[in-house]
TORKOL-4160 file (C-alpha; in steps of 0.2 Angstrom, whole numbers, padded with zeros to 4 digits, m for minus):
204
<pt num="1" X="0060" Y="0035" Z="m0081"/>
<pt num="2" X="0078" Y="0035" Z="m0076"/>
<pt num="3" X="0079" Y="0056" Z="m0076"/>
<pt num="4" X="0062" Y="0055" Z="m0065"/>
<pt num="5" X="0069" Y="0047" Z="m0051"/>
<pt num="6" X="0083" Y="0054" Z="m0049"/>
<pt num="7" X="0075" Y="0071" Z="m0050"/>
<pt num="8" X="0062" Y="0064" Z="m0037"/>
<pt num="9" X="0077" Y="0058" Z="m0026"/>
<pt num="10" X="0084" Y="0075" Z="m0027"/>
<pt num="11" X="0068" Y="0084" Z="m0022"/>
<pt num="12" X="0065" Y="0071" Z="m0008"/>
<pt num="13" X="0083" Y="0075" Z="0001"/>
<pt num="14" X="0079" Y="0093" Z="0002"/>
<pt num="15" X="0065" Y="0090" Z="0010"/>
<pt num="16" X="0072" Y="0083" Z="0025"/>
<pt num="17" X="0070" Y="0098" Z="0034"/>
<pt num="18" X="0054" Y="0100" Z="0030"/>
<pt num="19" X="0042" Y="0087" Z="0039"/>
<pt num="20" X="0025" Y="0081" Z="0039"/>
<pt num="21" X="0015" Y="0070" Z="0049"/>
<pt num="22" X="0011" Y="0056" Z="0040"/>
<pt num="23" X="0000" Y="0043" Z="0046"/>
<pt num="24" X="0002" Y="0023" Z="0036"/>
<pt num="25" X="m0017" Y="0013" Z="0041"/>
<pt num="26" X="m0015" Y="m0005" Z="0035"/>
<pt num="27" X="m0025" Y="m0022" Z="0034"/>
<pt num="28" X="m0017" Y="m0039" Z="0034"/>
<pt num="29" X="m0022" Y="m0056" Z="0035"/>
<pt num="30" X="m0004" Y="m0065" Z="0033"/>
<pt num="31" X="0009" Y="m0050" Z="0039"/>
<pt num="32" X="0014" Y="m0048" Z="0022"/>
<pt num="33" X="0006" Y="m0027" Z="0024"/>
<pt num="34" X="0008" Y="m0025" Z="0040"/>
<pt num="35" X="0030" Y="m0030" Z="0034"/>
<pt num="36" X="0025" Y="m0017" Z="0015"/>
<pt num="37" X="0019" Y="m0003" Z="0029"/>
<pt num="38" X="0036" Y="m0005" Z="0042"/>
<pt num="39" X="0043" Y="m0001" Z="0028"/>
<pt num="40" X="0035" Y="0013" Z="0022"/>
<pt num="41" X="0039" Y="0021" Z="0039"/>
<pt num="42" X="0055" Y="0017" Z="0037"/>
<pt num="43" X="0058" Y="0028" Z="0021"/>
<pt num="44" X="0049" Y="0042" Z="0027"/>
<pt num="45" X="0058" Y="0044" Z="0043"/>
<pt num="46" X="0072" Y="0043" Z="0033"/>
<pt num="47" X="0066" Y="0058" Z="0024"/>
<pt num="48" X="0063" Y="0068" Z="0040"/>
<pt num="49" X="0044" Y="0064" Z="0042"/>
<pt num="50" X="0033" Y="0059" Z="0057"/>
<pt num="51" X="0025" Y="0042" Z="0054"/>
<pt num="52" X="0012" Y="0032" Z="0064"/>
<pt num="53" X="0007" Y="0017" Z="0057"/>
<pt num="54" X="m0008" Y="0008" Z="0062"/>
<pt num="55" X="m0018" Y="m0009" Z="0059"/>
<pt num="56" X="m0034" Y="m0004" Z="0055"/>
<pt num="57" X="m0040" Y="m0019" Z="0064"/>
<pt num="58" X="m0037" Y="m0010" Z="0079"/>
<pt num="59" X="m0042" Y="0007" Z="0083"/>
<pt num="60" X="m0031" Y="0017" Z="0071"/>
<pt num="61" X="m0033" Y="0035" Z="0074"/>
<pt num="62" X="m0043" Y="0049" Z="0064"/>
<pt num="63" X="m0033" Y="0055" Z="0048"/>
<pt num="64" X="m0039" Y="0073" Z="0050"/>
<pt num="65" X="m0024" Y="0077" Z="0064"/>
<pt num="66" X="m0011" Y="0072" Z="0051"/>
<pt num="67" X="m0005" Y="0082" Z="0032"/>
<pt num="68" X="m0004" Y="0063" Z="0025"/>
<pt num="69" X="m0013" Y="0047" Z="0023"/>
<pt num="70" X="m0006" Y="0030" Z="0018"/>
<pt num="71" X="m0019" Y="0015" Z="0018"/>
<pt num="72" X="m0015" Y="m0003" Z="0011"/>
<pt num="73" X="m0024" Y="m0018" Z="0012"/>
<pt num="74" X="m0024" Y="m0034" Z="0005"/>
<pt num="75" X="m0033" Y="m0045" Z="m0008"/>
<pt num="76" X="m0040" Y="m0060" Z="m0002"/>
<pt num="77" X="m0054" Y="m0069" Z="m0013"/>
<pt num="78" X="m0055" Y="m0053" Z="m0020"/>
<pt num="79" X="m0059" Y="m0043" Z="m0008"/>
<pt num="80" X="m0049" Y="m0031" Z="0006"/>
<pt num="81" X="m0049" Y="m0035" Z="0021"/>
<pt num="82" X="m0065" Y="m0027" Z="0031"/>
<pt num="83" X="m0058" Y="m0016" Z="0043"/>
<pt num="84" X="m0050" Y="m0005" Z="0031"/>
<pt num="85" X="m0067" Y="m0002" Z="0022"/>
<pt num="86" X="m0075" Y="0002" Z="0038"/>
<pt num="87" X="m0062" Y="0015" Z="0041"/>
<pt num="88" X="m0060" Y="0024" Z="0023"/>
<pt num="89" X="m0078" Y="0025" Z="0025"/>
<pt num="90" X="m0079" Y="0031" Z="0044"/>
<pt num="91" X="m0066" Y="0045" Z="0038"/>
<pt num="92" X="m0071" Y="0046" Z="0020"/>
<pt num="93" X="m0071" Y="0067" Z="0023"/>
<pt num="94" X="m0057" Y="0070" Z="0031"/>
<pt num="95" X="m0048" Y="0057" Z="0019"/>
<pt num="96" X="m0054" Y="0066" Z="0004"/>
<pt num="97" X="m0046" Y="0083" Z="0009"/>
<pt num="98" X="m0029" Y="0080" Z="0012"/>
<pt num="99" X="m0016" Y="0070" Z="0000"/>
<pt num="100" X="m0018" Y="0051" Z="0003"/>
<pt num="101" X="m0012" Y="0036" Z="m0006"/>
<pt num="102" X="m0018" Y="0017" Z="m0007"/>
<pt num="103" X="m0009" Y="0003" Z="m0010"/>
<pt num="104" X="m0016" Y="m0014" Z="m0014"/>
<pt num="105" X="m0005" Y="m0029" Z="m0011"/>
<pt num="106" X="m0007" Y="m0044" Z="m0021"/>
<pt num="107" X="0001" Y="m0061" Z="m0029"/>
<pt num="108" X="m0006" Y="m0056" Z="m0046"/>
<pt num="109" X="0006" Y="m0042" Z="m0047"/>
<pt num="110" X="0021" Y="m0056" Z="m0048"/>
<pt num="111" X="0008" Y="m0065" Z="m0062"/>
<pt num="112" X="0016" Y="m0067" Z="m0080"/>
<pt num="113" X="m0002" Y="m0068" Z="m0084"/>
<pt num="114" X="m0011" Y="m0052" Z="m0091"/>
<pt num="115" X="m0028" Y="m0056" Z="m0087"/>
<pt num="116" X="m0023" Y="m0057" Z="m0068"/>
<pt num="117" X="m0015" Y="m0039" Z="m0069"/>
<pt num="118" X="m0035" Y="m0033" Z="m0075"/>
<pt num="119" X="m0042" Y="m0043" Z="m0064"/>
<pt num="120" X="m0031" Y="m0034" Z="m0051"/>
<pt num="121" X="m0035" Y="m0017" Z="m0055"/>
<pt num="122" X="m0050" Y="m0019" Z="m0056"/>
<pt num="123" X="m0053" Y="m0023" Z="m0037"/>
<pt num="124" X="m0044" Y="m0010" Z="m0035"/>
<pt num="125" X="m0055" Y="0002" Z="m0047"/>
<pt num="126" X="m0072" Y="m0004" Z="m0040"/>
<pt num="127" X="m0067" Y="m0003" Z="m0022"/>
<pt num="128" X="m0061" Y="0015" Z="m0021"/>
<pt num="129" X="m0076" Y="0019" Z="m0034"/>
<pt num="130" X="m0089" Y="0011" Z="m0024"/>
<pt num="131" X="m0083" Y="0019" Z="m0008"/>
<pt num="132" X="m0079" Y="0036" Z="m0014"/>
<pt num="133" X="m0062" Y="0040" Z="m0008"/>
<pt num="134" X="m0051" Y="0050" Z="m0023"/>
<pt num="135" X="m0031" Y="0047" Z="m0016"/>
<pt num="136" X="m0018" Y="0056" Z="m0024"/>
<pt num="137" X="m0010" Y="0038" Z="m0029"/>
<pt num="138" X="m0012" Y="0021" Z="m0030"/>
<pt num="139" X="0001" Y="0007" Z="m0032"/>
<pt num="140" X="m0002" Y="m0011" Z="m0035"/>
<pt num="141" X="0013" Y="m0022" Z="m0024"/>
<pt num="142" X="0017" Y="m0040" Z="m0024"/>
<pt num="143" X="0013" Y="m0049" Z="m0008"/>
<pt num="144" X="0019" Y="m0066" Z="m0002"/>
<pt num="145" X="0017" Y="m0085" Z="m0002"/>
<pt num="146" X="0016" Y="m0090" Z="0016"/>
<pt num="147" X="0012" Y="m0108" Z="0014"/>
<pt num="148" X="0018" Y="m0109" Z="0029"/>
<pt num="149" X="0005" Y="m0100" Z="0038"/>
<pt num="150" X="m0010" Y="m0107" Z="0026"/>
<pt num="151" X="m0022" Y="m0118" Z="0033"/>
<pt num="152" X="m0022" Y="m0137" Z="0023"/>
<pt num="153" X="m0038" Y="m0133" Z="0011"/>
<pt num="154" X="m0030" Y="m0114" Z="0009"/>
<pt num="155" X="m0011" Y="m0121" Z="0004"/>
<pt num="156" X="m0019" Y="m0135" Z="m0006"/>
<pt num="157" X="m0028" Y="m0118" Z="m0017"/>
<pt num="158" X="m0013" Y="m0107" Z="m0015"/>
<pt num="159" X="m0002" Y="m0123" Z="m0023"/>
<pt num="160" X="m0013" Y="m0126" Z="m0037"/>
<pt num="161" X="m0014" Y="m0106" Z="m0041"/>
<pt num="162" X="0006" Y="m0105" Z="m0038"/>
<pt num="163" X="0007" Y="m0120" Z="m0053"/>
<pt num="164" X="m0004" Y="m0111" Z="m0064"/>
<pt num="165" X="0007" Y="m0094" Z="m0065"/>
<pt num="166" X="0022" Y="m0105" Z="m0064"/>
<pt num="167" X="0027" Y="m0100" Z="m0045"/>
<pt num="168" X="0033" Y="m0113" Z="m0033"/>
<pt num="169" X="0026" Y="m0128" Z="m0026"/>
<pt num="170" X="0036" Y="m0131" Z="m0013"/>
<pt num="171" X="0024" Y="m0127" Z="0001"/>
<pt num="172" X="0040" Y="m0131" Z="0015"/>
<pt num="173" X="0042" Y="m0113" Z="0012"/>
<pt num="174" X="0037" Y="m0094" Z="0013"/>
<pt num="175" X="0040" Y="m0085" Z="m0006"/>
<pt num="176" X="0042" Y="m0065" Z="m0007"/>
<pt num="177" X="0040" Y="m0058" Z="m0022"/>
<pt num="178" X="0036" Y="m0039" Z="m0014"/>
<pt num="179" X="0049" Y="m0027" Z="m0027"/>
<pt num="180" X="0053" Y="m0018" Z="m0011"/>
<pt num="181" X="0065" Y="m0004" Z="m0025"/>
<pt num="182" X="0046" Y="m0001" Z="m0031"/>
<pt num="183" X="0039" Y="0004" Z="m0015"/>
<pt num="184" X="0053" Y="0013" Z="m0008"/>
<pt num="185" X="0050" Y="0025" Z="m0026"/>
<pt num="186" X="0032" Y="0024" Z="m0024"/>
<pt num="187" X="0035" Y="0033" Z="m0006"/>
<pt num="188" X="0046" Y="0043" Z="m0011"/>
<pt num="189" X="0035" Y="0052" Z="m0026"/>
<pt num="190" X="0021" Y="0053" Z="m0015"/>
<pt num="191" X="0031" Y="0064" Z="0000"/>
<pt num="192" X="0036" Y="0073" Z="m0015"/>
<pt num="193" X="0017" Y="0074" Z="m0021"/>
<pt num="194" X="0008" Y="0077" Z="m0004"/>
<pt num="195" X="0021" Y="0089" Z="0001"/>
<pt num="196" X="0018" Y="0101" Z="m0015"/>
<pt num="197" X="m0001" Y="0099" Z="m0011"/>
<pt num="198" X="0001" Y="0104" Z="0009"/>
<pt num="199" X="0011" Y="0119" Z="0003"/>
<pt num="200" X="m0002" Y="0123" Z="m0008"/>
<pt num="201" X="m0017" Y="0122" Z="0005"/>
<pt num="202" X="m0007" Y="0131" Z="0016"/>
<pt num="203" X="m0002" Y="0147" Z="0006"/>
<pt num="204" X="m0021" Y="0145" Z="0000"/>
């Protein structure tokens, strides 16, 4: 695993000088995806790549203008949030030919608890089954604890699911588990991936 990411490292710095337009499409309820996407951007521009990122809440433009797609999105009683649905499906063609990724965000990830991790994926599974949409990759990420920003009855569940999987209670404060290393590789492979596929659309 080691060798992998430096040889994906490598590969990423020499393509600095070789950008694409990437675009990051995101859905949020407590900020926690919107923070995951900022920081997406972030790597890429690093990498010498043009990123727009935008909410999907708003009007987040088509994906066909751009060689790559990012979208993420949030569980929440399992289930993402609307908009993005909405807009994989509104650009389900377009999304389809070029290399995409989706990334899923959620407390389960952090879970010591197996049985979270399926339940997890299969959210996951059955939502890009059930809309149709093949991306290149997919990640799961660890979101947040935001008591802060929860409602009473919403902190008073959060708490009792945070005791359960043996998280913090103290609901004074906000808790992030995101592995931010894990994104920041997950990126990094995918430039590498979507940049082999653009090359290879292109010289077909």
């Amino acid at each position: 695993m080691f060798l992998i990411r430096v040889l994906f490292n490598l590969e990423y710095s020499c393509m600095k000088n070789k950008n694409m337009k990437i675009l990051i499409v995101y859905g949020t309820t407590e900020g926690q995806t919107r923070k995951i996407s900022q920081f997406m951007e972030s790597v890429l521009k690093d990498g010498g790549h043009e990123v727009t990122v935008a909410d999907a809440s708003e009007t987040p433009p088509s994906p066909s203008s751009y060689d790559a797609v990012i979208i993420g999105a949030s569980i929440h009683i399992h289930k993402y949030q609307s908009a993005v649905g909405h807009y994989i499906s509104r650009h389900l063609e377009a999304l389809n030919k070029i290399p995409s990724a989706f990334f899923s965000v959620c407390l389960a990830v952090a879970s010591d608890i197996a049985e979270e991790h399926r339940e997890a994926e299969k959210i996951k599974h059955d939502f890009l089954d059930h809309i149709g949409w093949k991306p290149l990759m997919t990640t799961q990420i660890a979101g947040a604890l935001k008591y802060t920003q929860y409602g009473f009855f919403t902190r008073l569940i959060m708490k009792k699911i945070a005791k359960r999987e043996g998280r913090t209670t103290d609901t004074s404060k906000d808790y992030e588990y995101t592995d931010w290393n894990a994104v920041r590789e997950f990126v990094k492979e995918f430039a590498v991936n979507a940049r082999s596929s653009v090359v290879r659309m292109w010289s077909g």
